[in-house]
PQR file of N, CA, C, O and H, with PARSE charges and radii, in Angstrom:
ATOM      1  N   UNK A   1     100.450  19.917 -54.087 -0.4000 1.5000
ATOM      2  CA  UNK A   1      99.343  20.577 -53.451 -0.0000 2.0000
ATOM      3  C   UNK A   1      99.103  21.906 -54.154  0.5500 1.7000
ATOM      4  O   UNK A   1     100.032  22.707 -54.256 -0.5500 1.4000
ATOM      5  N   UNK A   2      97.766  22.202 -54.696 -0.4000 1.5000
ATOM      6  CA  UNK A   2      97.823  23.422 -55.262 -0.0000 2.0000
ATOM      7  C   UNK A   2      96.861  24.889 -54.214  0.5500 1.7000
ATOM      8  O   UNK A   2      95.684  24.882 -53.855 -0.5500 1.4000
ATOM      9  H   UNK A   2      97.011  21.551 -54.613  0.4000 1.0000
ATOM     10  N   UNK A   3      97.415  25.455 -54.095 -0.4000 1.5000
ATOM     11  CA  UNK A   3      96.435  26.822 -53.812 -0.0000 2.0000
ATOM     12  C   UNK A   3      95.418  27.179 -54.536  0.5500 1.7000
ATOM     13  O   UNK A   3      95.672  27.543 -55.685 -0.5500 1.4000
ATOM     14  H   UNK A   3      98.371  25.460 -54.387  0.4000 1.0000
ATOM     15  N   UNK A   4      93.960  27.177 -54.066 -0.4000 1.5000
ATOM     16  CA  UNK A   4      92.892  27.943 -54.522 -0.0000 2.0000
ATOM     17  C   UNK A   4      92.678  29.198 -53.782  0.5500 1.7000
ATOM     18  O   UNK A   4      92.339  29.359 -52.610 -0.5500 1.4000
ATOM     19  H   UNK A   4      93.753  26.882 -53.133  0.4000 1.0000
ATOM     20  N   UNK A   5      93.006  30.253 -54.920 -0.4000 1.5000
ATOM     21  CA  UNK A   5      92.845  31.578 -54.823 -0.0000 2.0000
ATOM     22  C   UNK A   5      91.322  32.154 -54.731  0.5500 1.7000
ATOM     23  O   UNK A   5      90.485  31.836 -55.576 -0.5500 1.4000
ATOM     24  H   UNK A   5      93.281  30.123 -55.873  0.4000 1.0000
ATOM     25  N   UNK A   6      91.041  32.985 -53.693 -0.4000 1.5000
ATOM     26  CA  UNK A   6      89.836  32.972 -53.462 -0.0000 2.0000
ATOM     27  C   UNK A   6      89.408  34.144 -54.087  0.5500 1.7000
ATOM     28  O   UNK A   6      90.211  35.077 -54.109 -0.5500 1.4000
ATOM     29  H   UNK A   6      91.721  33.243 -53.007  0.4000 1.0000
ATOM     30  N   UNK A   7      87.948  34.341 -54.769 -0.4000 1.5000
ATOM     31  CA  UNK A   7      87.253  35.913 -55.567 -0.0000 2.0000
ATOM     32  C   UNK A   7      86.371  36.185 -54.572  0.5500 1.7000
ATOM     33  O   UNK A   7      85.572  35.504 -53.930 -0.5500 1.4000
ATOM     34  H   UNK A   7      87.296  33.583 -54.752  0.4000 1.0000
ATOM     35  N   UNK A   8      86.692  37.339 -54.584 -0.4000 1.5000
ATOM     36  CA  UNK A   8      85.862  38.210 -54.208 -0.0000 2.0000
ATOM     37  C   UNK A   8      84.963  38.837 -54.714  0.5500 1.7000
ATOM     38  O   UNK A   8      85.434  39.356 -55.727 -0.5500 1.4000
ATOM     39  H   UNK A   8      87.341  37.892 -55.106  0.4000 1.0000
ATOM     40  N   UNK A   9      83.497  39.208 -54.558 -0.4000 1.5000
ATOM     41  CA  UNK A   9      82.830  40.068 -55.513 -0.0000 2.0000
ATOM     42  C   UNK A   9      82.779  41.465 -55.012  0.5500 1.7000
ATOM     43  O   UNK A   9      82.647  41.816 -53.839 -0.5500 1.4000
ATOM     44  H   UNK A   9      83.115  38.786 -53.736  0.4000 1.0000
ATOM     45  N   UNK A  10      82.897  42.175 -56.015 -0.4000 1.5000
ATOM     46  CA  UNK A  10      83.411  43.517 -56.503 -0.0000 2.0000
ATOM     47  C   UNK A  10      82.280  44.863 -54.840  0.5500 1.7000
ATOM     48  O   UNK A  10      82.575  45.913 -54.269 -0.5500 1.4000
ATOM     49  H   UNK A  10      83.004  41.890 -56.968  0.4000 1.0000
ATOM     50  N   UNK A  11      81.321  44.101 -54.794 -0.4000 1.5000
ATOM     51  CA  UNK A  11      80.401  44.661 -54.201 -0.0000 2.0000
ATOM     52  C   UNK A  11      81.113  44.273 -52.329  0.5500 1.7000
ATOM     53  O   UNK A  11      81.053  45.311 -51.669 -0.5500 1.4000
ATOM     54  H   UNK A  11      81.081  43.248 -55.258  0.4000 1.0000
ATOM     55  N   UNK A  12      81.517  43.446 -51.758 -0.4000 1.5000
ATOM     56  CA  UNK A  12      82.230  42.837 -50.898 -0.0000 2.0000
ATOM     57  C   UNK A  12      83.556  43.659 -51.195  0.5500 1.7000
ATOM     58  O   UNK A  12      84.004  44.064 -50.122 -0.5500 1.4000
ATOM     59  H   UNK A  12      81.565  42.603 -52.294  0.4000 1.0000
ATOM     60  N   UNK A  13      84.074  43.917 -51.903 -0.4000 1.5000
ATOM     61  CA  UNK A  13      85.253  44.517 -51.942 -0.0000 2.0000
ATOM     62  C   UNK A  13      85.438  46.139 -51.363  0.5500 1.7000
ATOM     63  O   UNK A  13      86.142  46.652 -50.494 -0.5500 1.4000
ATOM     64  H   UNK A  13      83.710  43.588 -52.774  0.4000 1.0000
ATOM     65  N   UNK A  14      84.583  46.563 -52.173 -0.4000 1.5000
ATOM     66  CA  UNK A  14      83.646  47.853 -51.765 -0.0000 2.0000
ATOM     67  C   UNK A  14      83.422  48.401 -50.422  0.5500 1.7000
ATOM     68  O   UNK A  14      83.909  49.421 -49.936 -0.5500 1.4000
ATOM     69  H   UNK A  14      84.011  46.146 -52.879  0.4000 1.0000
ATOM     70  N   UNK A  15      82.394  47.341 -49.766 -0.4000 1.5000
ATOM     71  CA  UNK A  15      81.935  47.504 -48.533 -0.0000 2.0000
ATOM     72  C   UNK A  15      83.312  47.434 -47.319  0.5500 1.7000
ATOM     73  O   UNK A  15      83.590  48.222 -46.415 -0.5500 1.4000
ATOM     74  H   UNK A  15      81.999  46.512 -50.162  0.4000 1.0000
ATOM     75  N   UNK A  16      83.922  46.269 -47.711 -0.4000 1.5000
ATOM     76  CA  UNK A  16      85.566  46.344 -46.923 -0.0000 2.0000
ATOM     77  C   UNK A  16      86.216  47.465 -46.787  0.5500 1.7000
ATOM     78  O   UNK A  16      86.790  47.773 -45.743 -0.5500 1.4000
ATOM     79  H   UNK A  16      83.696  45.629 -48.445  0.4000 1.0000
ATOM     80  N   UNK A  17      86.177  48.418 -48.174 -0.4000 1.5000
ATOM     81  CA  UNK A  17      87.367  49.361 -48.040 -0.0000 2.0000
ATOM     82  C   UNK A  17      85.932  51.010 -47.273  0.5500 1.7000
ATOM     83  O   UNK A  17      86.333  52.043 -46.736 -0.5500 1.4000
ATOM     84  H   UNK A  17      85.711  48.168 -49.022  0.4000 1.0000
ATOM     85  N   UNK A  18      84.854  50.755 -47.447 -0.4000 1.5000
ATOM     86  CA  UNK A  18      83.919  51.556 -47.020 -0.0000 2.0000
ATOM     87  C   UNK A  18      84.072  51.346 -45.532  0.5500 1.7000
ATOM     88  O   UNK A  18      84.587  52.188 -44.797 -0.5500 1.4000
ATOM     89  H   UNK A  18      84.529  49.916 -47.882  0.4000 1.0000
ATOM     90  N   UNK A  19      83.605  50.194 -45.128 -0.4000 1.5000
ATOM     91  CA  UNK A  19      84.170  49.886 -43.317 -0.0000 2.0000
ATOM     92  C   UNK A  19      84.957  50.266 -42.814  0.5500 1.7000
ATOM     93  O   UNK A  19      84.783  50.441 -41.608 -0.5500 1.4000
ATOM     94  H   UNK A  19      83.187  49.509 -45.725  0.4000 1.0000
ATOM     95  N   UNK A  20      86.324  50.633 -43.417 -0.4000 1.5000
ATOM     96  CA  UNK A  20      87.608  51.204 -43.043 -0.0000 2.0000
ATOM     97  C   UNK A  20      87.476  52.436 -43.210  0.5500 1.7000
ATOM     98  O   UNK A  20      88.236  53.086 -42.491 -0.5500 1.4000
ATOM     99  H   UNK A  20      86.466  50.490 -44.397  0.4000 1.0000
ATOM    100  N   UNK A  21      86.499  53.324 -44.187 -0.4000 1.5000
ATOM    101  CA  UNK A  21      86.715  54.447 -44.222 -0.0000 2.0000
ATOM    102  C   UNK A  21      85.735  55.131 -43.209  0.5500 1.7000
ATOM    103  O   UNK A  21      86.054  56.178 -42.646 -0.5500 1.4000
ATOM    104  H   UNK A  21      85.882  52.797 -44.771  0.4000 1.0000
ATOM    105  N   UNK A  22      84.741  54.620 -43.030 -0.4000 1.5000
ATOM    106  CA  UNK A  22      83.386  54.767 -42.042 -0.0000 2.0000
ATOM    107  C   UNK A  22      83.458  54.662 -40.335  0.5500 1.7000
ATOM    108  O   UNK A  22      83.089  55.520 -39.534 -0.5500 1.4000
ATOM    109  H   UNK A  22      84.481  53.769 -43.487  0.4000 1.0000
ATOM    110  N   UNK A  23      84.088  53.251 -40.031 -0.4000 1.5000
ATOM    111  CA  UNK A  23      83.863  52.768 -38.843 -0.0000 2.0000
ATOM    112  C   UNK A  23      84.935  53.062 -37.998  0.5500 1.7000
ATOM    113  O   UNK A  23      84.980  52.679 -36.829 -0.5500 1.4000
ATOM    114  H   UNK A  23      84.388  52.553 -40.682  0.4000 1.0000
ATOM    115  N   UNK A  24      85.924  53.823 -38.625 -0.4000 1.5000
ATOM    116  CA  UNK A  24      87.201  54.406 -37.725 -0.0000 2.0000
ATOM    117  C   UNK A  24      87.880  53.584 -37.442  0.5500 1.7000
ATOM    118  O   UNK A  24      88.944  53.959 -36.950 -0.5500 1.4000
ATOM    119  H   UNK A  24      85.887  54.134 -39.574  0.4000 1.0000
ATOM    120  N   UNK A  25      87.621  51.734 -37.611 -0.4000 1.5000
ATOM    121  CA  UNK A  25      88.708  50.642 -37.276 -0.0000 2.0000
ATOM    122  C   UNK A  25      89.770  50.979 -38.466  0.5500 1.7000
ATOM    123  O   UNK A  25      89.516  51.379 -39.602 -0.5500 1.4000
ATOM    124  H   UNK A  25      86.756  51.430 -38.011  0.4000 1.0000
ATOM    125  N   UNK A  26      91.186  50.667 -37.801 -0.4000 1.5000
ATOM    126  CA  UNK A  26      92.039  50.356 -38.660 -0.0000 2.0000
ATOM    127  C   UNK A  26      92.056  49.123 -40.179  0.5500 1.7000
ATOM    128  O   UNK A  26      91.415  48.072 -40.147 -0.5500 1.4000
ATOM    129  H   UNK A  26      91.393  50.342 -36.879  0.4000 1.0000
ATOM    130  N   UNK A  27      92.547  49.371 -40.873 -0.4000 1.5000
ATOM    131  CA  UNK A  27      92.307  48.783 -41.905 -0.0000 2.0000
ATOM    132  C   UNK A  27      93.068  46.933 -41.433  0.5500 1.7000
ATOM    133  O   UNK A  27      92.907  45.923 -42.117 -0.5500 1.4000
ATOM    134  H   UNK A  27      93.067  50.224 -40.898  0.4000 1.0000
ATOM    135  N   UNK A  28      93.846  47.022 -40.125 -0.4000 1.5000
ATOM    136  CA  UNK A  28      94.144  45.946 -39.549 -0.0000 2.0000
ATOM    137  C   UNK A  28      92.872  45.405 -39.011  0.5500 1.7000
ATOM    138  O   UNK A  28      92.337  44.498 -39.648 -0.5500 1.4000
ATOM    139  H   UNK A  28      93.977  47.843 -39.569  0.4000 1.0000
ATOM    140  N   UNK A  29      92.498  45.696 -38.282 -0.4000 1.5000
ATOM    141  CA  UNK A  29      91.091  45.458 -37.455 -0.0000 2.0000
ATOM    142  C   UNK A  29      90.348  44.706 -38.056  0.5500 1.7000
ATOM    143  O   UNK A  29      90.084  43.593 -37.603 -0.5500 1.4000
ATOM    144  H   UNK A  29      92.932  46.434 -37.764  0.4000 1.0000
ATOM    145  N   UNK A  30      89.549  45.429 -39.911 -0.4000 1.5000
ATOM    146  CA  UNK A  30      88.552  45.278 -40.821 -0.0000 2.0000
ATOM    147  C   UNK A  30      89.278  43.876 -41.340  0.5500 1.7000
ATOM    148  O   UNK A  30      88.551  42.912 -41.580 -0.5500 1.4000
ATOM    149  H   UNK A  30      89.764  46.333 -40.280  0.4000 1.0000
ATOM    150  N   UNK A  31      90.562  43.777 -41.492 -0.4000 1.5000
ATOM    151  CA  UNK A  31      91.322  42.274 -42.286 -0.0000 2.0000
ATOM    152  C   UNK A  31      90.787  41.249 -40.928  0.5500 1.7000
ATOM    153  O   UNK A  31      89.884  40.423 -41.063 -0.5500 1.4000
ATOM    154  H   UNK A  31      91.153  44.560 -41.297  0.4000 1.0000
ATOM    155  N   UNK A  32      91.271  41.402 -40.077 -0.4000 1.5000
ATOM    156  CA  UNK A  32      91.129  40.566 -38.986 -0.0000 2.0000
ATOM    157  C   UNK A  32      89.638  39.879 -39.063  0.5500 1.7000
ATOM    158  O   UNK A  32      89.492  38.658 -39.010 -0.5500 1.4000
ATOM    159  H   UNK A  32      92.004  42.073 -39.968  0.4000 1.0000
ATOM    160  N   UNK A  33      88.288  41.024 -39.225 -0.4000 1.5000
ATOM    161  CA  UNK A  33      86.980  41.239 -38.494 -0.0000 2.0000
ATOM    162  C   UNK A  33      86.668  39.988 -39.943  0.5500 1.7000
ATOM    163  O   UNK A  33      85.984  38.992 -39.707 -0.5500 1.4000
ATOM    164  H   UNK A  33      88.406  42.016 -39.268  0.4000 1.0000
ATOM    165  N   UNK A  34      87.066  40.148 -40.909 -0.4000 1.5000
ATOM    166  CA  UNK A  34      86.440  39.745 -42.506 -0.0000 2.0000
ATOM    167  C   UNK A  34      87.731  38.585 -42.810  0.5500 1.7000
ATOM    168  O   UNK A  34      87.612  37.990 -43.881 -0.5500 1.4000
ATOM    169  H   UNK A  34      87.622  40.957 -41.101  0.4000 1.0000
ATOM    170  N   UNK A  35      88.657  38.308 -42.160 -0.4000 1.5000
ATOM    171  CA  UNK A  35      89.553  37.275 -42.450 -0.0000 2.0000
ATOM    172  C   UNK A  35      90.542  37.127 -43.631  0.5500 1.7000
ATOM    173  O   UNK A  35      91.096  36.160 -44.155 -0.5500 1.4000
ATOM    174  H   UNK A  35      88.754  38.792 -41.290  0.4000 1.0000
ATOM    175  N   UNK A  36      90.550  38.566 -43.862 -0.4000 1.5000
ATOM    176  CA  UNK A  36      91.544  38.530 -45.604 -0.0000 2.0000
ATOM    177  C   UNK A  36      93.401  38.898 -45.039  0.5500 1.7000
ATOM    178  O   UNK A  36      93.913  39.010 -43.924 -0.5500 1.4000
ATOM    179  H   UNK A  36      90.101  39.352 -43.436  0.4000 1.0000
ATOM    180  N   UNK A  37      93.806  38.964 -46.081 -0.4000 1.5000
ATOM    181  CA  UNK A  37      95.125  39.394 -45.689 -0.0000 2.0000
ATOM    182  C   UNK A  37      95.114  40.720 -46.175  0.5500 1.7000
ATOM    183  O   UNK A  37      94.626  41.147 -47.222 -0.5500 1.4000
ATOM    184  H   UNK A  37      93.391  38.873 -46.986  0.4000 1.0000
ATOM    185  N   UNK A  38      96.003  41.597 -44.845 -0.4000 1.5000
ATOM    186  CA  UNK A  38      96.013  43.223 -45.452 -0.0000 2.0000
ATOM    187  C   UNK A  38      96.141  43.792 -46.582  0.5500 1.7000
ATOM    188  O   UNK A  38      95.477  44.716 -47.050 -0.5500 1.4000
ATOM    189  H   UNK A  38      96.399  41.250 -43.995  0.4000 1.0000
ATOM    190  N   UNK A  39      97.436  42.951 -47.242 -0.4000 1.5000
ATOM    191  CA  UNK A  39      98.146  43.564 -48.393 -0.0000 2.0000
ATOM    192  C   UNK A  39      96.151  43.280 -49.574  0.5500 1.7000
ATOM    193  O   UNK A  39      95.908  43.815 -50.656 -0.5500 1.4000
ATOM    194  H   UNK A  39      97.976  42.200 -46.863  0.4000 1.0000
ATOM    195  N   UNK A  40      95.434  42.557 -48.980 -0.4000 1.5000
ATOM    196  CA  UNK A  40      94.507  42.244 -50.309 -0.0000 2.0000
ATOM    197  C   UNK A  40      93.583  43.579 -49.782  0.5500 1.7000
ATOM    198  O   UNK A  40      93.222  44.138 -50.818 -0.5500 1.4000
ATOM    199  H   UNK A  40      95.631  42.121 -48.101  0.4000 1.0000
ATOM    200  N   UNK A  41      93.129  44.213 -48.777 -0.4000 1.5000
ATOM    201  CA  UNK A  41      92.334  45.402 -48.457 -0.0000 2.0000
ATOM    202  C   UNK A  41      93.219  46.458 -48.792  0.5500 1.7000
ATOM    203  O   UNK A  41      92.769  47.481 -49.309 -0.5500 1.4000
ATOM    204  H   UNK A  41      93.422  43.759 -47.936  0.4000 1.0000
ATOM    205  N   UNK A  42      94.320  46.334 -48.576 -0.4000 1.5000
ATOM    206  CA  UNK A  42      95.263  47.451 -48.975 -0.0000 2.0000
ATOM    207  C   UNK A  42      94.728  47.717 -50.984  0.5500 1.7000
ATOM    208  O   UNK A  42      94.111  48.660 -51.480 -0.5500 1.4000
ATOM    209  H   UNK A  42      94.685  45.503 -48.156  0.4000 1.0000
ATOM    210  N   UNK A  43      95.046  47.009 -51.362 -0.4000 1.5000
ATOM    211  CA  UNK A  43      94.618  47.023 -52.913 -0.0000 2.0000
ATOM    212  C   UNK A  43      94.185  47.456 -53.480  0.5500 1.7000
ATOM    213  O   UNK A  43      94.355  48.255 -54.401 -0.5500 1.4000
ATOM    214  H   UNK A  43      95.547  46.243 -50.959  0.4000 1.0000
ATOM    215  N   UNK A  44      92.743  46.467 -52.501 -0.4000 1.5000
ATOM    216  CA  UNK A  44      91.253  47.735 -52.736 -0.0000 2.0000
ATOM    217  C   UNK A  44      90.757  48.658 -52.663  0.5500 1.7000
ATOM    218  O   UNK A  44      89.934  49.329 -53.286 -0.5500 1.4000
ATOM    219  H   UNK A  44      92.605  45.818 -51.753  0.4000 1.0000
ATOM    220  N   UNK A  45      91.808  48.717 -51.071 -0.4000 1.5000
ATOM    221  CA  UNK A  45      92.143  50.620 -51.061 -0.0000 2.0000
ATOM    222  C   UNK A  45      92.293  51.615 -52.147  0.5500 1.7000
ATOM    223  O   UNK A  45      91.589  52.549 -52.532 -0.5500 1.4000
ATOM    224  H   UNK A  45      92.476  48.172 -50.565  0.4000 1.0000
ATOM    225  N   UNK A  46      93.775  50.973 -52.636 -0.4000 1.5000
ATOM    226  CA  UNK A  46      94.239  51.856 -53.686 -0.0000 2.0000
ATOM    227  C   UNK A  46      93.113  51.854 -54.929  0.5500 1.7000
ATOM    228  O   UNK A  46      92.643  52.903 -55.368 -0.5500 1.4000
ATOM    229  H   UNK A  46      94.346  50.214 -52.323  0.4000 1.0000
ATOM    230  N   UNK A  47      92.797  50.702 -55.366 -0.4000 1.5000
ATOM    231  CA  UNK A  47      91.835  50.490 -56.509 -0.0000 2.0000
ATOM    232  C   UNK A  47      90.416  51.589 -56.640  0.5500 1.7000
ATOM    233  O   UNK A  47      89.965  52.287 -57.549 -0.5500 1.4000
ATOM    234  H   UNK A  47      93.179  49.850 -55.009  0.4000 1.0000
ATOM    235  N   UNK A  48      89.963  51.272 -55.020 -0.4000 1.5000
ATOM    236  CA  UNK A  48      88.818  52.212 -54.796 -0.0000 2.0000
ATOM    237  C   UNK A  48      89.058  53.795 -54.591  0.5500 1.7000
ATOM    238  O   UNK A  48      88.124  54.591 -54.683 -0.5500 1.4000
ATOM    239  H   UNK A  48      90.329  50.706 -54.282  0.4000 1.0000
ATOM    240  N   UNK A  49      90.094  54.104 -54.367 -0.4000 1.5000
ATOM    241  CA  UNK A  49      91.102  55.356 -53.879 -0.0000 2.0000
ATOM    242  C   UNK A  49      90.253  56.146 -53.131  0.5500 1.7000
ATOM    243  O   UNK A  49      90.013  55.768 -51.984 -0.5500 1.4000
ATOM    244  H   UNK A  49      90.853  53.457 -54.293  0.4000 1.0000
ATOM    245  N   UNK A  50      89.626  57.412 -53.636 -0.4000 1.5000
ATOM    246  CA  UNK A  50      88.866  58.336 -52.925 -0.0000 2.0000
ATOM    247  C   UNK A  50      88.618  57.707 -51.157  0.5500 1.7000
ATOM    248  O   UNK A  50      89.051  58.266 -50.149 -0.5500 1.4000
ATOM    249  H   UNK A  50      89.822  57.720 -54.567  0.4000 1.0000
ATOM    250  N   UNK A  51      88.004  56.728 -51.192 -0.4000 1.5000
ATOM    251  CA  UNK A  51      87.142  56.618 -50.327 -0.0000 2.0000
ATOM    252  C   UNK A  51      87.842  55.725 -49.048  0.5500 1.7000
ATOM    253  O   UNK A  51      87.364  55.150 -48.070 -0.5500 1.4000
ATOM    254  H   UNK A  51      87.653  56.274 -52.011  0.4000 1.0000
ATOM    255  N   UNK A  52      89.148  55.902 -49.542 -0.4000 1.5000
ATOM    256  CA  UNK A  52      90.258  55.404 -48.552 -0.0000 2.0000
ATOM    257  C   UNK A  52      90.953  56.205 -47.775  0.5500 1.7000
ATOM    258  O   UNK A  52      90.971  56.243 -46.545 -0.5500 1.4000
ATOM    259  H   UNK A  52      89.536  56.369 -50.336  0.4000 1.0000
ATOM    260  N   UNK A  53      91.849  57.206 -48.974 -0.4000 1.5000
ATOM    261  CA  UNK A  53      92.678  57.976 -48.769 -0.0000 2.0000
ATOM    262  C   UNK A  53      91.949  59.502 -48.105  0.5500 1.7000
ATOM    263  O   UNK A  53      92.661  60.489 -47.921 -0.5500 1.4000
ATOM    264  H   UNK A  53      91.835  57.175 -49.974  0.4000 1.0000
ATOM    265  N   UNK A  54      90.609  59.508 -47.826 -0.4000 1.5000
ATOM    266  CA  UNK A  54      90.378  60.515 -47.308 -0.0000 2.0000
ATOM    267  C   UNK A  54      89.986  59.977 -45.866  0.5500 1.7000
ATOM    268  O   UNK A  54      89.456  60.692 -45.015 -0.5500 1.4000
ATOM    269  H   UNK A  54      90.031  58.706 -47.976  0.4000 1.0000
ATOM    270  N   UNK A  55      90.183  59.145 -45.754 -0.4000 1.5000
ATOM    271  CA  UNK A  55      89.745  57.972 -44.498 -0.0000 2.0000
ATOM    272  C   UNK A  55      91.277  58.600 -43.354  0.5500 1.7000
ATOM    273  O   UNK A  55      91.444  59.143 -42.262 -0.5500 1.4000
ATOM    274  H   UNK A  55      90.613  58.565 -46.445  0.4000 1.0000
ATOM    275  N   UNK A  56      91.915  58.185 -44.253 -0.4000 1.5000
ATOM    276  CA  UNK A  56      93.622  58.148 -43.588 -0.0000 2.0000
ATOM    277  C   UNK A  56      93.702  59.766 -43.037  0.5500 1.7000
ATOM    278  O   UNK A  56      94.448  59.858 -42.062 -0.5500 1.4000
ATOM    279  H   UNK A  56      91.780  57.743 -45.139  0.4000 1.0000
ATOM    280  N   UNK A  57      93.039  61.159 -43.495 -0.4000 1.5000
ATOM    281  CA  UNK A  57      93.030  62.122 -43.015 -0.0000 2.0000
ATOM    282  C   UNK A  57      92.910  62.503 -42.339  0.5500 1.7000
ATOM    283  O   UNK A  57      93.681  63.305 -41.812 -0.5500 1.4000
ATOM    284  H   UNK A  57      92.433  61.085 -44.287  0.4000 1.0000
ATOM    285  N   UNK A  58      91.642  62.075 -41.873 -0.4000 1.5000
ATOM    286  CA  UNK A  58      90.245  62.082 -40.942 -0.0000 2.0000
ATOM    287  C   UNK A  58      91.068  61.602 -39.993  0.5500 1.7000
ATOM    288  O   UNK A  58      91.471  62.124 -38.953 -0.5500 1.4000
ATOM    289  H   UNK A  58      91.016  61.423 -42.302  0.4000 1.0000
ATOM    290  N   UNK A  59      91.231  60.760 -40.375 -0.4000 1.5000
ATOM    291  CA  UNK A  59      92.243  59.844 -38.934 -0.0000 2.0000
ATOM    292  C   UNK A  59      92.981  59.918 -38.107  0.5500 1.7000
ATOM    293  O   UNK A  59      92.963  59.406 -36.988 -0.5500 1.4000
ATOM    294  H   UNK A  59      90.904  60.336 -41.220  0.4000 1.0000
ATOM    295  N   UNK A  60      93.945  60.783 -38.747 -0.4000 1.5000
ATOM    296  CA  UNK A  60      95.125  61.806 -38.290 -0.0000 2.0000
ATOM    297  C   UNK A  60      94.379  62.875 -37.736  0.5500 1.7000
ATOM    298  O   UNK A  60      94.644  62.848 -36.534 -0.5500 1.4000
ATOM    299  H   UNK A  60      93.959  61.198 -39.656  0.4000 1.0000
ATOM    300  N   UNK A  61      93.571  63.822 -37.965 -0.4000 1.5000
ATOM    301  CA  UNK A  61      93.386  64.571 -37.490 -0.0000 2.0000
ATOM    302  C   UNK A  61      92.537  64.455 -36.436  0.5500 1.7000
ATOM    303  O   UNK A  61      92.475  65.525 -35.832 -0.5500 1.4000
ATOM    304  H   UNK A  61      93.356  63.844 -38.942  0.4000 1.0000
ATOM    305  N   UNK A  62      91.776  63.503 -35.904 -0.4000 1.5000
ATOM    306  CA  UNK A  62      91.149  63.020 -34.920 -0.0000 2.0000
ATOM    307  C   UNK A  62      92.278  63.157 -33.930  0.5500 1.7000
ATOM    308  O   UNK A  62      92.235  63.853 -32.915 -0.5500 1.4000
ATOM    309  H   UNK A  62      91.826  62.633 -36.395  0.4000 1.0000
ATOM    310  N   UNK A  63      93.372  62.361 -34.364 -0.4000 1.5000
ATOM    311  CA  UNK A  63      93.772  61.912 -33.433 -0.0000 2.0000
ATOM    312  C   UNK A  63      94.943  63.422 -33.328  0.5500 1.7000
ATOM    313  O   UNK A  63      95.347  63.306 -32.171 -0.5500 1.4000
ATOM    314  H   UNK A  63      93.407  61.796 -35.188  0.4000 1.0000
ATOM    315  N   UNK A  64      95.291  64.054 -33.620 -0.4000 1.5000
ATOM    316  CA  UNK A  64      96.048  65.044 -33.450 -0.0000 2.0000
ATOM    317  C   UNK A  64      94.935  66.334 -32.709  0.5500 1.7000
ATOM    318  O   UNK A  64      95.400  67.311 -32.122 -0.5500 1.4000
ATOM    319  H   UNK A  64      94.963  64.148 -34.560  0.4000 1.0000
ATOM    320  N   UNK A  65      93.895  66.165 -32.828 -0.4000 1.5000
ATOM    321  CA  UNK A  65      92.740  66.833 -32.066 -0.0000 2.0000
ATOM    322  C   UNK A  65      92.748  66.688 -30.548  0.5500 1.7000
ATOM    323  O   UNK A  65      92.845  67.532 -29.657 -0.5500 1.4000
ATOM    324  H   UNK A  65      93.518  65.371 -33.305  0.4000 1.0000
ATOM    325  N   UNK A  66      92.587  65.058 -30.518 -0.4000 1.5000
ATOM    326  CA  UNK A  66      92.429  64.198 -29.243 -0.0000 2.0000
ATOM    327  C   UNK A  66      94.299  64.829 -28.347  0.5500 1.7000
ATOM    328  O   UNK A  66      94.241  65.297 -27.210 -0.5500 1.4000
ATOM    329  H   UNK A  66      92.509  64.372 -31.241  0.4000 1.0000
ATOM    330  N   UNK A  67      95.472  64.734 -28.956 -0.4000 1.5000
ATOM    331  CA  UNK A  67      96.447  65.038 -28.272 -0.0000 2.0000
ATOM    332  C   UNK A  67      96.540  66.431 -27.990  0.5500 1.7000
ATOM    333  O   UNK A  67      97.495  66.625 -27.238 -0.5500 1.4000
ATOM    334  H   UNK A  67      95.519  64.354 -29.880  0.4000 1.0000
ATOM    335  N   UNK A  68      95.693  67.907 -28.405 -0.4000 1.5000
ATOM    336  CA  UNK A  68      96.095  68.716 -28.511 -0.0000 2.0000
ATOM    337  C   UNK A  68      95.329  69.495 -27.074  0.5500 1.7000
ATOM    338  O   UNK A  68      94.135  69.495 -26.776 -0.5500 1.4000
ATOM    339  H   UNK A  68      94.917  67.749 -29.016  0.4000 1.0000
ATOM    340  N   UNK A  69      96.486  70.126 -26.351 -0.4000 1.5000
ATOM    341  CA  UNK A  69      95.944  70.472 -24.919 -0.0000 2.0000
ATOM    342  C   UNK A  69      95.139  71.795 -25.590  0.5500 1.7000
ATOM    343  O   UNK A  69      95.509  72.461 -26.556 -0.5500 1.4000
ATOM    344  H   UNK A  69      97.456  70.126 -26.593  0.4000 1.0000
ATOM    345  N   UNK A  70      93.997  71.955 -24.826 -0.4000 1.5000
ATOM    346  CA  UNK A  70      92.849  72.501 -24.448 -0.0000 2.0000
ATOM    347  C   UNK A  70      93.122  73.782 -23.795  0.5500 1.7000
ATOM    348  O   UNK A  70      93.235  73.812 -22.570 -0.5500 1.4000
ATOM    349  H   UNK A  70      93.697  71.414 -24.040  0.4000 1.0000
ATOM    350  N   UNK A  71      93.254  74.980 -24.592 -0.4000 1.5000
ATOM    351  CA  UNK A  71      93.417  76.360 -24.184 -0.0000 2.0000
ATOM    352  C   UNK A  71      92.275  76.938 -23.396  0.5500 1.7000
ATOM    353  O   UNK A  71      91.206  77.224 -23.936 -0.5500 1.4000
ATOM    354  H   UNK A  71      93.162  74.956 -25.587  0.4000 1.0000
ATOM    355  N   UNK A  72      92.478  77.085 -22.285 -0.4000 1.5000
ATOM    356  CA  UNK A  72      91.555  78.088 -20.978 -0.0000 2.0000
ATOM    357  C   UNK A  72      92.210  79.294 -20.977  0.5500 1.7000
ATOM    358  O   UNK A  72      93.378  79.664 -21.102 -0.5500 1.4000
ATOM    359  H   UNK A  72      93.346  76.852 -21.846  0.4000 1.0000
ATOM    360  N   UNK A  73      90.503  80.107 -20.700 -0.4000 1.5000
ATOM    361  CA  UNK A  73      90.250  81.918 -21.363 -0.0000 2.0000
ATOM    362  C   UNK A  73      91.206  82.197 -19.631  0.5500 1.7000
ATOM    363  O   UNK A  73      90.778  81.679 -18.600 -0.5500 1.4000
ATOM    364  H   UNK A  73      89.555  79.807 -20.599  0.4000 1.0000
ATOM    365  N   UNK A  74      92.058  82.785 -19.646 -0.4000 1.5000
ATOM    366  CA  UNK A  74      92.224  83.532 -18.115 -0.0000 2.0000
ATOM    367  C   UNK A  74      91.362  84.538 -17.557  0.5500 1.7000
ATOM    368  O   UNK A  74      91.593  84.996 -16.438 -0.5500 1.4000
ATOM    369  H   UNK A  74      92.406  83.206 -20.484  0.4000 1.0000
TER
END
């Protein structure tokens, strides 16, 4: 039985790792939503870089925003 490895076009690849950087879903979520396996969005991540790794920032700091109690003036 042989495996056919599936291509992707370059433009689809793009938009995947853009969805993850845009739509605030986890890069789990976007594999799930589009049916690939992580480690292959992970890739494209790295491949596409910029537009990932500033994703992962944003992210953190949302969420370190969202935990941070709310100082009232006395």
């Amino acid at each position: 039985m042989s495996v056919t490895r599936r291509v992707f076009p370059e433009a689809f690849k793009r938009e995947a790792v853009e969805r993850v950087a845009t739509s605030g879903l986890s890069a789990g979520a976007v594999v799930r939503d589009l049916g690939l396996h992580e480690t292959v969005l992970r890739r494209w991540m790295m491949q596409f870089g910029a537009q990932a790794t500033g994703t992962r920032c944003e992210r953190e700091a949302r969420r370190v925003r969202r935990r941070r109690p709310t100082m009232s003036k006395p």
